[in-house]
C-alpha positions in Angstrom: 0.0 0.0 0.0 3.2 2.1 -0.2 3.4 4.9 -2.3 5.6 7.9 -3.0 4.6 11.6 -3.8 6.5 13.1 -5.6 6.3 17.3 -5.2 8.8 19.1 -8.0 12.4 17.9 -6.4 10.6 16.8 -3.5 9.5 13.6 -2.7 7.7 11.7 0.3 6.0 8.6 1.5 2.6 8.0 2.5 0.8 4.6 3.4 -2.2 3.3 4.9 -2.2 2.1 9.2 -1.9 -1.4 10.5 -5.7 -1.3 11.4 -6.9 -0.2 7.7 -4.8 -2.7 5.8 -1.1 -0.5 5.0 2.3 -1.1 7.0 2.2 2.2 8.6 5.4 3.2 6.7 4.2 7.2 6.3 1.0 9.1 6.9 -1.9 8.5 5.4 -3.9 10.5 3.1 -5.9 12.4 5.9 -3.0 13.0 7.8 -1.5 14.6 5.0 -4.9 16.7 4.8 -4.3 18.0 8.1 -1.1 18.3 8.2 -1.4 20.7 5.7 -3.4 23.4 7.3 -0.7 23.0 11.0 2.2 23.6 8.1 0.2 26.5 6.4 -0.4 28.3 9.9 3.4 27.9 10.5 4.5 29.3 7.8 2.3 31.9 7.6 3.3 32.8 11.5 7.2 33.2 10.6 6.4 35.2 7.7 4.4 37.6 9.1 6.7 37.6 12.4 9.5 38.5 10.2 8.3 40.7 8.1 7.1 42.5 11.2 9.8 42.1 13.0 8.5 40.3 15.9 11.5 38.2 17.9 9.4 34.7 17.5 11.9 32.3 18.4 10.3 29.3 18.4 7.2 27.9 16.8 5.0 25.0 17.1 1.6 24.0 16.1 -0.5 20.4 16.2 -3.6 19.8 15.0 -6.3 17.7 16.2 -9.2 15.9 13.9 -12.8 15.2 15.2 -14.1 12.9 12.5 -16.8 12.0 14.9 -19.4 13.3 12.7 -17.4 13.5 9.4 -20.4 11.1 7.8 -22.3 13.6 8.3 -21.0 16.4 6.6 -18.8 17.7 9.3 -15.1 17.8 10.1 -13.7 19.3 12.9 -9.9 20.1 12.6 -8.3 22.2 16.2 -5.0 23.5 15.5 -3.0 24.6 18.8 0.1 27.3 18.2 3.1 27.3 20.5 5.1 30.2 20.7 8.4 31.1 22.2 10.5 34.1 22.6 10.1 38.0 24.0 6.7 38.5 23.0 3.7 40.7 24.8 0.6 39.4 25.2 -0.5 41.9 21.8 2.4 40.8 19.5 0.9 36.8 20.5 -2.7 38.0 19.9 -1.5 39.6 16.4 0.2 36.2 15.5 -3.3 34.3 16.0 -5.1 36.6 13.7 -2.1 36.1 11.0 -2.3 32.2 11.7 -6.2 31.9 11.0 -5.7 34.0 7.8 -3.3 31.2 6.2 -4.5 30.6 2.2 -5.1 26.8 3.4 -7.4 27.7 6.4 -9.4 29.7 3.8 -8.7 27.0 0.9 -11.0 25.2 3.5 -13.5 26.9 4.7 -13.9 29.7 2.4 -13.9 28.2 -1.1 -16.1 25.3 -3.0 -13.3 22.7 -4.3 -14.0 21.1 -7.7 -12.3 17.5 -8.2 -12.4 16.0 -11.3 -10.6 12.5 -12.3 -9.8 10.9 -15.3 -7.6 8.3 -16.7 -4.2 9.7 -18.0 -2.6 8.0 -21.0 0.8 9.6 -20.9 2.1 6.3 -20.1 0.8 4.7 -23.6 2.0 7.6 -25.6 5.7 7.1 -24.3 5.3 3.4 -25.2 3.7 4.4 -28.8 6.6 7.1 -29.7 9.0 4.7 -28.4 7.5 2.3 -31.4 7.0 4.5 -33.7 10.4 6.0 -33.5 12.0 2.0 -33.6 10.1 1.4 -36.8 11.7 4.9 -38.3 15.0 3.7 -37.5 14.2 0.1 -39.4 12.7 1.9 -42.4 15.7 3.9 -42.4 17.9 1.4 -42.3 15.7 -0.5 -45.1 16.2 2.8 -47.3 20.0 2.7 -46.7 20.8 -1.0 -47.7 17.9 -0.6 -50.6 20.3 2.3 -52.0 23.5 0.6 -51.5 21.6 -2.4 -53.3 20.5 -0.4 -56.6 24.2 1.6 -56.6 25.9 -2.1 -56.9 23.6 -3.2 -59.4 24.3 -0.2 -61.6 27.8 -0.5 -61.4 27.0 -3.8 -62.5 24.5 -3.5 -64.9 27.1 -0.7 -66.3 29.7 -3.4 -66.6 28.1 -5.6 -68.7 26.3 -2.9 -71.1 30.5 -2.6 -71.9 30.5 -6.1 -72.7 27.6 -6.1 -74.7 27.7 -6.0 -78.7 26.8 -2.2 -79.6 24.3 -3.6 -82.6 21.6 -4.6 -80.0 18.7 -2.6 -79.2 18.8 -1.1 -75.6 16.6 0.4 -73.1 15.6 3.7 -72.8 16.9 4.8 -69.0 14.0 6.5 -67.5 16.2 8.6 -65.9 17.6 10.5 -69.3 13.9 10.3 -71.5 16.6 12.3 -74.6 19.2 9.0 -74.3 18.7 6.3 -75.4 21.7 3.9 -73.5 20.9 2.5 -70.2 22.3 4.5 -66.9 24.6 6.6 -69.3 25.8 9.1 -66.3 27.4 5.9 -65.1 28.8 4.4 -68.7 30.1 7.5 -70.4 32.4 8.1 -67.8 34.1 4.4 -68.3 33.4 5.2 -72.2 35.9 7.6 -72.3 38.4 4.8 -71.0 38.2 2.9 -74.1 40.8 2.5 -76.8 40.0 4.4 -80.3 40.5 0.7 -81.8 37.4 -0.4 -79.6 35.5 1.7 -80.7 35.6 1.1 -84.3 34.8 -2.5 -84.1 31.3 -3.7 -84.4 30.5 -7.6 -84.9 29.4 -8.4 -88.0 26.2 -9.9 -88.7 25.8 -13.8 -89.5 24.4 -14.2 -93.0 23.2 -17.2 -94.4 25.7 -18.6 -97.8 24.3 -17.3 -101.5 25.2 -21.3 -102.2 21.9 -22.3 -100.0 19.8 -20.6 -101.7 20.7 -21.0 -105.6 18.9 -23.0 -108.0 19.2 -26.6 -108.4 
């Protein structure tokens, strides 16, 4: 029944009593509640004794719950200040006034709270970025051996369009629609390499004899 708060870079525990099923660990919920309002006053106290300078050197306050009647509709909370130092009997009455004027003694008393709950799905958005950005690094991956794939085979397919007899019919490279080679960015360049003698030679055609067809 553990469980931790966690309050900007602060952090504490609170858990559930022996009796009502926790291990006692921290304070429970309610404490928490009323704690709140003793901390409030406290603060409130020094801040006003300071800004006043009023020689408060010590300060404690505990509160005290009646939940007697908290079924029905009533909560009783006493809150008991404890001060120490050089201070007349006016200076103590001022503090009391300041310490019943603390924002969580009105928060409570003096305004309507609105609570709304729902169901926060931060924790399945983290998990579907976290997929999401797992399949972009395989699809970008994919797209990196899928280029190095196609630049081999050109360099291959530029190879044997050397080797190939010049007579034959080729492809029109839909990437130059006005040549009429296949990949000629890649074979021009190699092209150039060639001997003038290469150049010149072109296979001659296989024709049938004149002696097949004469007349008998």
């Amino acid at each position: 029944m553990r469980h931790e708060i966690h309050i900007g870079p602060n952090s504490l525990t609170t858990d559930l009593s022996v009796e009502e099923g926790g291990a006692g660990s921290g304070p429970s919920p309610q404490d928490l509640y009323d704690a709140a309002l003793g901390a409030c006053k406290a603060l409130t106290v020094l801040w006003y004794a300071k800004h006043k300078d009023i020689p408060v050197k010590g300060l404690e306050v505990s509160v005290e719950r009646d939940a007697s009647r908290e079924r029905s509709g009533i909560y009783r909370l006493s809150a008991a200040l404890s001060l120490t130092g050089d201070l007349s009997a006016a200076q103590r009455e001022e503090l009391l006034r300041a310490a019943q004027k603390c924002p969580v003694h009105k928060l409570m008393t003096e305004v309507t709270t609105e609570i709304s709950t729902t169901l926060s799905y931060r924790s399945g958005l983290l998990l579907g970025l976290g997929a999401m950005a797992c399949i972009g690094l395989i699809l970008k991956s994919l797209c990196v051996v899928s280029w190095t794939l196609r630049r081999d085979a050109r360099a291959v397919i530029s190879s044997l369009s050397i080797l190939a007899p010049s007579h034959l019919p080729r492809r029109r490279s839909p990437h130059s629609p006005n040549s009429n080679r296949l990949f000629p960015s890649i074979r021009r360049p190699l092209r150039r390499c060639w001997p003038n003698w290469m150049k010149s030679v072109r296979r001659p055609r296989w024709r049938p004899p004149a002696d097949d067809f004469s007349d008998s």
